[in-house]
C-alpha positions as CSV (number, residue, x, y, z in Angstrom):
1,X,-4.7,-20.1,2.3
2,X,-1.6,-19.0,3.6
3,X,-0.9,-19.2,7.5
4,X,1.9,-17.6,9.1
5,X,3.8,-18.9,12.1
6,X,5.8,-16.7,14.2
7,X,9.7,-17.4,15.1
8,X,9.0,-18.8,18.2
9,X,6.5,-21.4,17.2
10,X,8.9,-22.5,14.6
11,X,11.7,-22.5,16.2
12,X,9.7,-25.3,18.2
13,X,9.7,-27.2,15.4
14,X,5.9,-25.9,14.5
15,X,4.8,-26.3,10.9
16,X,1.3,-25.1,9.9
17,X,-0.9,-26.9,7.3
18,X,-3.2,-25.3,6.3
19,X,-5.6,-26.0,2.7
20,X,-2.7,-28.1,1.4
21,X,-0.5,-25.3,1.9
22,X,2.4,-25.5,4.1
23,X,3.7,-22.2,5.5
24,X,6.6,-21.6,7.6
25,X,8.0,-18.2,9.2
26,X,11.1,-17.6,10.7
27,X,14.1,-14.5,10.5
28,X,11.1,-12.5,8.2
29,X,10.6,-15.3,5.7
30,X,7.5,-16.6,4.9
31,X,6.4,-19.1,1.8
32,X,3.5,-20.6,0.0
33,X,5.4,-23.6,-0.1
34,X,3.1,-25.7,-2.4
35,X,5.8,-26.0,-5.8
36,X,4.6,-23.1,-8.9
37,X,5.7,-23.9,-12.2
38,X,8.2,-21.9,-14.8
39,X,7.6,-18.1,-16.1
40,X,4.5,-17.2,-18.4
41,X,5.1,-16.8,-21.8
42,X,5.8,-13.6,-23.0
43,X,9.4,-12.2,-21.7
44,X,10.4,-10.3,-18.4
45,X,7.6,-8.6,-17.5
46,X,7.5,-7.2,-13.9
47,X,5.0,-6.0,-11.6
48,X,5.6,-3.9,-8.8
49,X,3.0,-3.0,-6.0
50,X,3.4,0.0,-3.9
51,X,0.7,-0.2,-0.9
52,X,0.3,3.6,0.7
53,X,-0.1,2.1,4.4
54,X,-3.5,4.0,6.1
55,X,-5.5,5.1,3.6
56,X,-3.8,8.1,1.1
57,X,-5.7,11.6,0.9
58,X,-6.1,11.6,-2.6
59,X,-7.1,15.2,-2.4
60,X,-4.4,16.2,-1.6
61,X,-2.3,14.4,-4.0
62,X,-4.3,14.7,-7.0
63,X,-5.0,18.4,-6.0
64,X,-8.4,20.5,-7.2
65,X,-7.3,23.4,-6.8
66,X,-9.6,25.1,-9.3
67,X,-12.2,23.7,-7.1
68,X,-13.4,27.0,-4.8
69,X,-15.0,24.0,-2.3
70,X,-11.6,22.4,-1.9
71,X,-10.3,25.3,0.3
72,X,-13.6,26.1,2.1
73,X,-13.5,22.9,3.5
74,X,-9.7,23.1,4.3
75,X,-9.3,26.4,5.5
76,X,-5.6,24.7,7.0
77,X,-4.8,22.3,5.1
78,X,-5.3,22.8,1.9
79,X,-2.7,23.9,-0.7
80,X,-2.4,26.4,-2.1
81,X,-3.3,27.1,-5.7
82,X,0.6,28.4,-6.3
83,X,2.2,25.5,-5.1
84,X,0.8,22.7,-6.9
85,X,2.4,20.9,-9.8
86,X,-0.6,21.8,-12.5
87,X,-2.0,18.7,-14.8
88,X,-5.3,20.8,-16.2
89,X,-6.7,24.0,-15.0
90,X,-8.7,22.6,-12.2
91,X,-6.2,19.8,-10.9
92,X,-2.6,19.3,-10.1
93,X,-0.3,17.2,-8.0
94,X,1.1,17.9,-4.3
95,X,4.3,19.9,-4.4
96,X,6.6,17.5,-3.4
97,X,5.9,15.6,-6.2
98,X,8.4,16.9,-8.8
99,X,9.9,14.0,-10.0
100,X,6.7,12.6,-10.9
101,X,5.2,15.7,-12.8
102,X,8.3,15.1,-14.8
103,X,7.7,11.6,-15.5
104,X,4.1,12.7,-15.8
105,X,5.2,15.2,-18.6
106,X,7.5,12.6,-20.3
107,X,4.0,9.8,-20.4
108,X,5.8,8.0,-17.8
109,X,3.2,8.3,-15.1
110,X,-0.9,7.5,-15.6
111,X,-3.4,9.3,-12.5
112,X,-6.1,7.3,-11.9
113,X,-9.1,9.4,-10.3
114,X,-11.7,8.7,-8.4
115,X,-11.0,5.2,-7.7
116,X,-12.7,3.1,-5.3
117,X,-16.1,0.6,-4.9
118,X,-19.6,0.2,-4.0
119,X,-20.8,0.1,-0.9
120,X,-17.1,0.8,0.7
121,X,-15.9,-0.3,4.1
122,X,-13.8,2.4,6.3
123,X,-12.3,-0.2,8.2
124,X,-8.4,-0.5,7.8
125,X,-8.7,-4.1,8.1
126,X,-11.7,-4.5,6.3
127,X,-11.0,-2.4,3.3
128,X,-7.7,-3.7,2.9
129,X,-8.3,-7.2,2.2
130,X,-11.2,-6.0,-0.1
131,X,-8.4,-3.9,-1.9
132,X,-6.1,-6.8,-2.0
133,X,-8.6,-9.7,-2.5
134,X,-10.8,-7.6,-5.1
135,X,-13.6,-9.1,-3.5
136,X,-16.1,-6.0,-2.5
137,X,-18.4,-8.9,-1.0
138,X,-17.4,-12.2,0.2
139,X,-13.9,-12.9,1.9
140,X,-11.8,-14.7,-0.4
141,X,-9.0,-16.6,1.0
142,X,-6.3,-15.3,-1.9
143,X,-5.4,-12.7,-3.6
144,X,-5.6,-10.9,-6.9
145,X,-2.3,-11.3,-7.8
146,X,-2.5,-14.7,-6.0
147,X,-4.9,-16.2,-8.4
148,X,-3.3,-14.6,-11.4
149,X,-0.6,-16.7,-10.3
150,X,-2.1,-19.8,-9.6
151,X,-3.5,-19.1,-13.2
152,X,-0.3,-18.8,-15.1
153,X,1.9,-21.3,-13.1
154,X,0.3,-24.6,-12.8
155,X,1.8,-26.7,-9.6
156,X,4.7,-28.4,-10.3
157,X,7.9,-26.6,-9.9
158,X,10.0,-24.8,-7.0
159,X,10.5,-21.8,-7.8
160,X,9.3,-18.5,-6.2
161,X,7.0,-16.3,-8.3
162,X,6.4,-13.2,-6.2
163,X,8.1,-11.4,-2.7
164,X,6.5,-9.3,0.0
165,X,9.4,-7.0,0.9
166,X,7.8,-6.6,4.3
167,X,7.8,-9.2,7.9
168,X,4.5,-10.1,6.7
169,X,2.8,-11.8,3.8
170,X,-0.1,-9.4,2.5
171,X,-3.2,-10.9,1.1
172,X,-2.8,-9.8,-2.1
173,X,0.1,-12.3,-3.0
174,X,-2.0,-15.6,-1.2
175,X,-2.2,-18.4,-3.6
176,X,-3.1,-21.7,-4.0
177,X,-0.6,-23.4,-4.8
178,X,2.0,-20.8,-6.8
179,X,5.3,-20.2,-4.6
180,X,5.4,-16.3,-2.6
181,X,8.1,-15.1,0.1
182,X,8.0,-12.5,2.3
183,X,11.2,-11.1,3.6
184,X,11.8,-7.4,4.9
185,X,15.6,-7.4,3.0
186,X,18.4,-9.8,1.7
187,X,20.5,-9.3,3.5
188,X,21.1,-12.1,6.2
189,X,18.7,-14.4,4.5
190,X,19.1,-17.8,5.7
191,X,16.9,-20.8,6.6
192,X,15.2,-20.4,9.5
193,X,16.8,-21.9,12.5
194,X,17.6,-21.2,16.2
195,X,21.0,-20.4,16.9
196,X,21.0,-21.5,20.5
197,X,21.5,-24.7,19.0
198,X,24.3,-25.9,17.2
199,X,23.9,-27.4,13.8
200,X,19.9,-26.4,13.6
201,X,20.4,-25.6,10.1
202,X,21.8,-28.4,9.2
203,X,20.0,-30.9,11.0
204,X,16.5,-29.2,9.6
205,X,17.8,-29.8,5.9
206,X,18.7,-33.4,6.5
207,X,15.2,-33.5,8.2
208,X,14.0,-32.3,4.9
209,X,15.9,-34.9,2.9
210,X,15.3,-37.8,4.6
211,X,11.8,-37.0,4.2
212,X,12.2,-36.6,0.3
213,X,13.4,-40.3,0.4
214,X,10.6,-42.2,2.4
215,X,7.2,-42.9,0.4
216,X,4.6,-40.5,0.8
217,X,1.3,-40.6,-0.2
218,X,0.3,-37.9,-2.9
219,X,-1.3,-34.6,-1.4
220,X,-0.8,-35.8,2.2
221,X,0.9,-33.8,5.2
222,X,4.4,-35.7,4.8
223,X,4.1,-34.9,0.9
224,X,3.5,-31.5,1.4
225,X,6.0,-30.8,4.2
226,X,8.9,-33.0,2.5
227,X,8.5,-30.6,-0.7
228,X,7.6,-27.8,0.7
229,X,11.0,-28.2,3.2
230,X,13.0,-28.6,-0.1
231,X,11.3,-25.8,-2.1
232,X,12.1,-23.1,1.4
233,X,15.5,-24.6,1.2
234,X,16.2,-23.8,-2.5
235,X,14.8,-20.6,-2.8
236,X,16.6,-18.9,0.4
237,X,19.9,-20.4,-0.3
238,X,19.1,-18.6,-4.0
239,X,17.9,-15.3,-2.7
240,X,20.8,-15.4,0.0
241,X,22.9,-15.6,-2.7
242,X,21.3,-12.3,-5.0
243,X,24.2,-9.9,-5.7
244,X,24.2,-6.5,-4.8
245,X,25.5,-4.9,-8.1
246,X,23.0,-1.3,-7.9
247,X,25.3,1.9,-8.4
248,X,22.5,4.3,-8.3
249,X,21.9,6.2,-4.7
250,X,18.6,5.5,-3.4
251,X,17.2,7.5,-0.4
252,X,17.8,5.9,2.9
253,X,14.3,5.5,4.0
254,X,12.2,1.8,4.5
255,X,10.8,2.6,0.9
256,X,14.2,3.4,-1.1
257,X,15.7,0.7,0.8
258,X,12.4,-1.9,0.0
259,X,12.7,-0.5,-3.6
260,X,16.8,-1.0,-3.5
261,X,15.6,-5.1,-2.4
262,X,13.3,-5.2,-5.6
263,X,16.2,-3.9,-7.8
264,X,18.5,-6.8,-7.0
265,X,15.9,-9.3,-6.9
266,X,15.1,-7.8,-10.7
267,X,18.6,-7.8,-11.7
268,X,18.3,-11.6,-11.0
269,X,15.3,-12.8,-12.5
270,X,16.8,-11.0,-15.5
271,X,19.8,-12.9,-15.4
272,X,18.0,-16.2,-15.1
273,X,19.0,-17.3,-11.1
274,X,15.6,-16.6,-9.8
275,X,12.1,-16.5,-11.5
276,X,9.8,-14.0,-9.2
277,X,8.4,-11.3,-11.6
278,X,6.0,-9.6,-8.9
279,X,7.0,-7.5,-6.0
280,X,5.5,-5.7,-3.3
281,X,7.0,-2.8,-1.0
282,X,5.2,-0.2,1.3
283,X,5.3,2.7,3.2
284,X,3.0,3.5,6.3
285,X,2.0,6.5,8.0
286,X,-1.4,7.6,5.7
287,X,-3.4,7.4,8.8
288,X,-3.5,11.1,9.3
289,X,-6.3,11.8,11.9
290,X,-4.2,15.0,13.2
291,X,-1.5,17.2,11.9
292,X,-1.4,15.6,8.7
293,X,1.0,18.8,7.4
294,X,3.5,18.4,10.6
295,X,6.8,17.2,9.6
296,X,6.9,13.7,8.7
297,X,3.2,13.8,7.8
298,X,1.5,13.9,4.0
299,X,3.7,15.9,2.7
300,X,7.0,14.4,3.4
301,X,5.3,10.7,2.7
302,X,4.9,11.7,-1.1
303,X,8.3,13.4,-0.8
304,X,9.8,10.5,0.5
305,X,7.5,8.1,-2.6
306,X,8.3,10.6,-4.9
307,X,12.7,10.3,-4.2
308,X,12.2,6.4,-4.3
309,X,10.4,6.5,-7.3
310,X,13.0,8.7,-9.1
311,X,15.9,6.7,-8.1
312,X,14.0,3.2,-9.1
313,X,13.3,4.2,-12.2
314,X,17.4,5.4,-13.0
315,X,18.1,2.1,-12.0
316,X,16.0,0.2,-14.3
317,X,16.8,2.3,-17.0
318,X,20.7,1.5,-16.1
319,X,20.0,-2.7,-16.2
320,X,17.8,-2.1,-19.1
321,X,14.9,-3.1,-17.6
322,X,12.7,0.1,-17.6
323,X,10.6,-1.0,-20.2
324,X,9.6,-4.2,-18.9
325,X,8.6,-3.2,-15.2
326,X,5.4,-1.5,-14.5
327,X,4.9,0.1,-11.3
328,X,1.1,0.3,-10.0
329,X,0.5,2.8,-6.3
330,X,-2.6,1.8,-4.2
331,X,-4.1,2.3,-0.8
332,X,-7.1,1.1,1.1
333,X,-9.2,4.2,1.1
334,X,-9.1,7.8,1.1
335,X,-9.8,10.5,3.1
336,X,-13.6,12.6,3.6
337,X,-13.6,15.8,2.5
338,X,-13.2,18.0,5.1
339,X,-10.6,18.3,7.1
340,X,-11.4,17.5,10.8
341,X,-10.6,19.8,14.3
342,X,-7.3,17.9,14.9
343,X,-6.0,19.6,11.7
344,X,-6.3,15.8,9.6
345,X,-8.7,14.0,7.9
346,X,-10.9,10.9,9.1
347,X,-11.6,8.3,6.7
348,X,-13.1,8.2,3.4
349,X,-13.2,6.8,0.3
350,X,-12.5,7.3,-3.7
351,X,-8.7,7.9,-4.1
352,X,-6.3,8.2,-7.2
353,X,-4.7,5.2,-7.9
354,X,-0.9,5.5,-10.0
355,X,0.7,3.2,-12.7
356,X,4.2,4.4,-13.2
357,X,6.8,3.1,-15.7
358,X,8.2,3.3,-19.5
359,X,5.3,0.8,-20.3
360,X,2.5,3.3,-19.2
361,X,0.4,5.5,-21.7
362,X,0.7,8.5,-19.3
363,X,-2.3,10.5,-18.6
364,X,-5.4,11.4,-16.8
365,X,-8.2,8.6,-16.5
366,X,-11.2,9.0,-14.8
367,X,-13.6,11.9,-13.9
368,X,-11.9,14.7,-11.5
369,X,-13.3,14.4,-8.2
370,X,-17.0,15.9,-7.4
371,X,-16.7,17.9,-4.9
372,X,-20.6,18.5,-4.6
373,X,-21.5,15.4,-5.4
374,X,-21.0,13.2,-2.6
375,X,-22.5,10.1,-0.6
376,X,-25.2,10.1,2.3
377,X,-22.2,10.4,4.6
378,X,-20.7,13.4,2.6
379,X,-17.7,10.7,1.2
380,X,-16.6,11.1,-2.2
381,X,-18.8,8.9,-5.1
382,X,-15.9,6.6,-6.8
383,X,-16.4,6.8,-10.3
384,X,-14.0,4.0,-11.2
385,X,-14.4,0.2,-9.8
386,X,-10.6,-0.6,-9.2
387,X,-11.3,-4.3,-10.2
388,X,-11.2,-2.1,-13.6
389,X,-7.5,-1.2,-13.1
390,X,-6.7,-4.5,-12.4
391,X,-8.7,-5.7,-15.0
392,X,-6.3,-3.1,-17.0
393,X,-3.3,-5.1,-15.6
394,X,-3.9,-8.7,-15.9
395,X,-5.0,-8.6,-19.3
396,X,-2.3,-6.3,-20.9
397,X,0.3,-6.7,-18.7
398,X,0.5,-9.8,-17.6
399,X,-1.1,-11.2,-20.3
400,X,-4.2,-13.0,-17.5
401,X,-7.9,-14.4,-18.2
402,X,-8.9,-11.2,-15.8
403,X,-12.6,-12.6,-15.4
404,X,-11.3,-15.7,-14.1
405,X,-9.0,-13.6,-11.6
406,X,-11.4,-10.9,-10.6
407,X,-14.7,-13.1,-10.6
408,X,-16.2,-10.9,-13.4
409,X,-15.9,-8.6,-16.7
410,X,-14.5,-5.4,-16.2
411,X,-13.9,-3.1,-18.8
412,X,-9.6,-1.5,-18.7
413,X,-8.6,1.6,-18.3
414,X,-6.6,2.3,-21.2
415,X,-3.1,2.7,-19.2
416,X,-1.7,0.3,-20.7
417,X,-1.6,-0.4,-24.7
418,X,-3.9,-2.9,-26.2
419,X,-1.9,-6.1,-26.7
């Protein structure tokens, strides 16, 4: 379980242990410091989460606009059957997705509808954590992705399997004992120390060191803290040191630039000076209660996913990574139905999920939305359990025991090729 200490605290000189796992935070960095072990078997393969921050109105993303209810129920917000980017005759994408019908043309780009789970919470919080943990039930302390790590690197090494591009650690990435930063960019990384006082830095990683030399017993606080120091020590000096070598133009937004981060950090683990092969970036804003089509709402979100998207994909195809990085697009819920008096939409629930990438057997999956077939609190009915899409991913992408990860047997979704 992963704990997270703010700047000030360690600053003090506080140091959390919590569940054998030591976690500092300081300048944006955070790490599982527990030591991982080297890359699975199998070559480069890279995952890369994009979290829709607020809960995404699939509806009107993955548009039905052969669906006469669609507009009764969003006599403003709806769009218009003219507009959208058409997949079949009843459903399309948003407008501002062009780069992505392309990709969706070329069998770049897999729509995943009606995703979602039983009994689901509309709680940001809540739901999140659900998403992340892939735990409908019970709160589990790590992540998906967390445990698929813990799975394929057994503790022993240094090195860093997975970044957060973000302040924060999200649950999805908590592990055990597998190594996971969290850092908003790279540039300025350094090891966390106060300024006010001179040599911090230096007298923190002798701190470190000395520790390394004194006897410790195994699995004890000093253990944990003396290799935890030196694993937090490597790995920012390594990252710090990630060369900024992308030519293509990405759009200056939080997501181009969080994308921009994941390139370099790519370009790296390709040429062997750091190991992480999952990433995680975001973009907020999907909380639309009111004017959801105001400038800077909905539609300028996917115009904004859509331009980062675009320009992530020229640069892998320019390191010659493209077909070795899958990208996979999730939120915590959707919207209801119909659109509320503040012209937005409250909570709800299913949502289209994306996976994105060379790697991806492009496509429709899963039933069209049912419009007139809705829950007891007139919510959209998920017909696809998203521990199925990850399912889909652990076992043919990352090459995972996905029953051991998700807690059960879930049949893929057939995104991604059959090993």
């Amino acid at each position: 379980m992963m704990q997270c200490v703010g700047r000030r605290g360690f600053l003090k000189g506080a140091v959390s242990i919590v569940g054998g796992t030591v976690a500092l935070r300081g300048l944006g960095l955070a790490g599982s410091l527990i030591p991982g072990t080297a890359r699975a078997a199998g070559g480069p393969r890279t995952l890369v989460l994009l979290r829709l921050y607020g809960g995404n109105d699939g509806l009107n993303t993955v548009i039905p606009y052969g669906a006469g209810t669609y507009y009764d129920l969003r006599p403003r917000l709806a769009v218009a059957p003219a507009q959208v980017l058409p997949l079949t005759g009843q459903i399309g994408l948003h407008p501002r997705m062009v780069a992505l019908k392309g990709h969706y043309d070329a069998g770049r780009l897999a729509v995943i509808q009606s995703v979602g789970y039983p009994n689901p919470n509309l709680s940001h919080f809540r739901s999140e954590i659900i998403w992340q943990s892939a735990d409908p039930v019970g709160i589990t302390s790590t992540g998906w992705v967390g445990r698929w790590l813990d799975q394929a690197f057994p503790a022993g090494d240094e090195d860093v399997r997975a970044v957060d591009v973000s302040y924060y650690l999200q649950h999805v990435l908590l592990s055990d004992h597998a190594n996971v930063f969290a850092f908003p960019n790279l540039d300025g990384l350094n090891f966390p120390t106060d300024y006010a006082y001179s040599g911090d830095v230096d007298i923190k990683r002798q701190t470190f060191e000395a520790l390394a030399t004194l006897p410790r017993a195994p699995g004890s606080p000093a253990e944990n803290l003396a290799r935890g120091g030196y694993v937090l020590s490597k790995n920012v000096d390594l990252y710090a040191a990630v060369p900024d070598g992308i030519a293509t133009t990405f759009p200056d937004t939080r997501l181009g630039n969080g994308l921009r981060t994941v390139s370099r950090m790519i370009a790296a683990t390709r040429a062997g000076s750091t190991a992480a092969s999952v990433f995680q970036v975001g973009i907020d804003g999907f909380d639309t209660h009111a004017q959801q089509d105001a400038e800077g709402g909905h539609a300028d979100l996917w115009g904004d996913i859509d331009g980062a998207l675009a320009a992530f994909h020229a640069e892998m195809t320019a390191q010659g990574a493209a077909d070795d990085v899958l990208v996979l697009v999730y939120s915590e819920f959707g919207r209801r139905v119909e659109e509320n008096g503040s012209r937005g939409t409250d909570h709800g629930t299913a949502a289209p999920m994306f996976a994105f990438g060379n790697p991806v057997v492009g496509g429709l999956y899963g039933p069209d939305a049912d419009l007139l077939n809705l829950d007891g609190d007139d919510n959209l009915v998920h017909q696809v359990d998203f521990r199925e899409v990850y399912a889909t991913v652990v076992e043919r992408w990352l090459g995972g025991d996905s029953s051991a990860v998700l807690g059960g047997t879930f049949t893929p979704v057939p995104f991604l090729p059959t090993p």
